[in-house]
Wavefront OBJ file of the C-alpha trace (Angstrom):
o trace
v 221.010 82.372 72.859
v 221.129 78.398 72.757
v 219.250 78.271 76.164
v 216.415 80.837 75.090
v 215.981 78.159 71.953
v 216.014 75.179 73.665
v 212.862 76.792 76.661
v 211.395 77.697 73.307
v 211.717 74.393 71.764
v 210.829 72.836 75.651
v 207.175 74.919 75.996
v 206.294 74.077 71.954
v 206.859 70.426 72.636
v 204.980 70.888 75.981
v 202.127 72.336 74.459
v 201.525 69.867 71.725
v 201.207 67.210 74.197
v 198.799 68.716 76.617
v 196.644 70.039 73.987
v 193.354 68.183 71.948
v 194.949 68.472 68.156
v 198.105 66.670 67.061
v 201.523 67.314 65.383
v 202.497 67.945 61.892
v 206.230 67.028 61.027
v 206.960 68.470 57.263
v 209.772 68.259 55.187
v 209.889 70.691 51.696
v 211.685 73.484 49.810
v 211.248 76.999 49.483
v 212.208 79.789 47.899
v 213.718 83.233 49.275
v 213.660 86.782 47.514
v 214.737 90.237 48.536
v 213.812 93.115 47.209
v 217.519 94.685 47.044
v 219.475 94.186 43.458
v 222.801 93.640 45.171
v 221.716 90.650 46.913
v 218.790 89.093 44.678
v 219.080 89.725 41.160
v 216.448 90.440 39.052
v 214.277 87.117 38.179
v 216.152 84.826 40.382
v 215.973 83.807 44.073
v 217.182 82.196 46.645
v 216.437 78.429 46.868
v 216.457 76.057 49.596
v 214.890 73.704 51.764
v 212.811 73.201 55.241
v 212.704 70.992 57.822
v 210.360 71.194 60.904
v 206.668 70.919 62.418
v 203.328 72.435 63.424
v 201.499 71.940 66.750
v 197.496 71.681 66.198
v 195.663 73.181 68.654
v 192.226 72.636 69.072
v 189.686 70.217 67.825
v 186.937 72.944 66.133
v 187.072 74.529 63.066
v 189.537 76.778 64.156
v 192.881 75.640 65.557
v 196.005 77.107 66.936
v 199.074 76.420 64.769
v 202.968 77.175 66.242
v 205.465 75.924 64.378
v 209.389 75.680 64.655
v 211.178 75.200 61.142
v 215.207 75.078 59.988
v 215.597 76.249 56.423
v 218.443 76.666 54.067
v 218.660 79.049 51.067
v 221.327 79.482 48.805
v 223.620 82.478 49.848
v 223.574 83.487 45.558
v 220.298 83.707 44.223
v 220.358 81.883 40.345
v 217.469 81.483 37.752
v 217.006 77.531 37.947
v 215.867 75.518 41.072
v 219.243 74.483 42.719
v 218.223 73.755 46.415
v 219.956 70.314 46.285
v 223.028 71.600 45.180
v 226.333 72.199 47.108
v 227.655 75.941 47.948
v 226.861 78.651 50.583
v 223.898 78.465 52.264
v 222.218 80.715 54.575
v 220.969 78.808 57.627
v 217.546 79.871 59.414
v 215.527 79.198 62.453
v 211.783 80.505 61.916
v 209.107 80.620 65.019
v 205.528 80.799 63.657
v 202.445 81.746 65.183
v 199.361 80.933 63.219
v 195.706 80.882 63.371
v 194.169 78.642 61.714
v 190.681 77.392 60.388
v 189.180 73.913 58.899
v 187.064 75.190 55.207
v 186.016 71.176 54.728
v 186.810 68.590 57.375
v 186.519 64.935 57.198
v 187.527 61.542 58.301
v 189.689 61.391 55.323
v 190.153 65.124 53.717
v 190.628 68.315 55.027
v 191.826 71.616 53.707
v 192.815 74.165 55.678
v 193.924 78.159 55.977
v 196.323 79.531 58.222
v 198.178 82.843 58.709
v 199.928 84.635 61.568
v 203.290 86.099 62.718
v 206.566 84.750 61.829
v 210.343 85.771 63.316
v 213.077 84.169 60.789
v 216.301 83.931 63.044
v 219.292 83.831 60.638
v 221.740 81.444 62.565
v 224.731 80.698 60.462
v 226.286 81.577 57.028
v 228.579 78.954 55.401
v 230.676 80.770 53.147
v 234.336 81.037 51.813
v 234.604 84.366 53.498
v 234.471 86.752 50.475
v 230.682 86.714 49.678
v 228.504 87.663 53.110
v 229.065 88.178 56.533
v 226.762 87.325 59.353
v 226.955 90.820 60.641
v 225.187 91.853 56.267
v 222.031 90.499 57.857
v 219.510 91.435 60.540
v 219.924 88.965 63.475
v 216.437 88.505 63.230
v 213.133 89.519 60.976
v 209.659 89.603 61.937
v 207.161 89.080 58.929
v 203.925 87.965 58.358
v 202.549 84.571 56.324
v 199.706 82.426 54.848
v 198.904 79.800 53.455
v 196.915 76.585 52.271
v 196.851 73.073 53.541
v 195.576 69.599 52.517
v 195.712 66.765 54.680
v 194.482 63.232 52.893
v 194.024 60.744 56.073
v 197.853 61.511 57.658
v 199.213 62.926 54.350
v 199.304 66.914 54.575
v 200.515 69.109 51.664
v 200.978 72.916 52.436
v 201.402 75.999 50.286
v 202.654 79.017 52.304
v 203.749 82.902 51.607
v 205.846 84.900 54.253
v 206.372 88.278 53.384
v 208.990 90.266 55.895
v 207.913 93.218 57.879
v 211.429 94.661 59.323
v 214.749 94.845 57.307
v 216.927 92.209 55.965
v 220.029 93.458 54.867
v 221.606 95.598 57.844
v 223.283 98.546 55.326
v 219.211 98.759 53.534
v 216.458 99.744 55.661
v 214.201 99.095 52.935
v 214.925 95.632 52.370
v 212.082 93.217 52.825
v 212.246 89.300 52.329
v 209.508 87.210 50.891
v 209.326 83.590 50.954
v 207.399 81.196 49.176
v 207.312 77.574 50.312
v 205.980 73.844 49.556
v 206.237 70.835 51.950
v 205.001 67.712 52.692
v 204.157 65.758 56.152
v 202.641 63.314 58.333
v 200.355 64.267 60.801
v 199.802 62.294 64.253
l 1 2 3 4 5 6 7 8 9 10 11 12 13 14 15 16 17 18 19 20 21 22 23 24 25 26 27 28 29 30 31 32 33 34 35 36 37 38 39 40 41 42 43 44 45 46 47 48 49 50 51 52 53 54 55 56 57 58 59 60 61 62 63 64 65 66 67 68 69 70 71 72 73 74 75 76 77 78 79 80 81 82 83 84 85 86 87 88 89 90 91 92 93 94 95 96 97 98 99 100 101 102 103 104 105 106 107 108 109 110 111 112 113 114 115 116 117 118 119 120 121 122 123 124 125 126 127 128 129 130 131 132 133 134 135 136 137 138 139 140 141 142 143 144 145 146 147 148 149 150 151 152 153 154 155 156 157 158 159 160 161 162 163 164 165 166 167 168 169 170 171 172 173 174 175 176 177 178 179 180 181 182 183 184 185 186 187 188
């Protein structure tokens, strides 16, 4: 599995630098619900944060937009932003494939829309062994997303919404994730 990653990781690199565009790096938080009682409890969620990047494809008004992102959510969901704080965490790798369009574009501001296909790869759990096992989860979920962008000169700012098309929890075929995320970034 760390080979298939790592040709992944190899092509999206390869990509961005034959392609007219440029490269997004963004760093944020997020938030994670499931619809399932057991797991998220009513008016709480998940919370955690992102790390990764977007490719920019094209040099029109509408671009191509992979991206390749770690996040980290708090295994318990709770009621008050905690995505700094220490316990278990459950660890992520999320591909995204996005489409994506300039609504104004300048020298110095642009906003942007995007949406596409997402597949959230749950990697790791940390846990103490009593709350979730790896084998709770779907290795992977495919889902769907959008979301809003800002970039001021090199500055971006993004809004985005996943919402998860296949099951989460392995034991609930109707469980469905939703994520809702802010981060900021340089673009180059």
């Amino acid at each position: 599995m760390g080979k298939t990653w790592l040709i992944i990781a190899g092509l999206f690199w390869a990509t961005c630098g034959m392609a007219q565009g440029g490269f997004n790096v963004q760093i944020g938080t997020g938030s994670l619900i499931v619809n399932n009682e057991s797991f998220t409890k009513s008016g709480e969620a998940h919370y955690g944060l992102r790390l990764g990047g977007f490719a920019r494809i094209g040099d029109d008004g509408w671009f191509i937009r992979p991206g390749l992102f770690y996040e980290r959510y708090h295994a318990e969901s709770s009621s008050s932003f905690n995505a700094l704080d220490k316990g278990d965490h459950l660890h992520f790798l999320k591909g995204y494939v996005n489409l994506g369009l300039y609504i104004i574009r300048s020298d110095l501001f642009k906003l942007r829309l995007n949406g596409g296909g997402t597949i959230d790869y749950l990697a790791a759990i940390d846990n103490r062994g009593d709350v979730y096992k790896l084998a709770d989860f779907s290795d992977a979920a495919i889902g769907i997303n959008g979301g809003l962008g800002i970039d001021i000169a090199f500055i971006t700012i993004d809004l985005g919404y996943e919402k998860g098309l296949t099951k989460f929890l392995t034991d609930d075929d109707s469980s469905r994730s939703e994520y809702y995320n802010l981060s900021l970034g340089f673009f180059f």
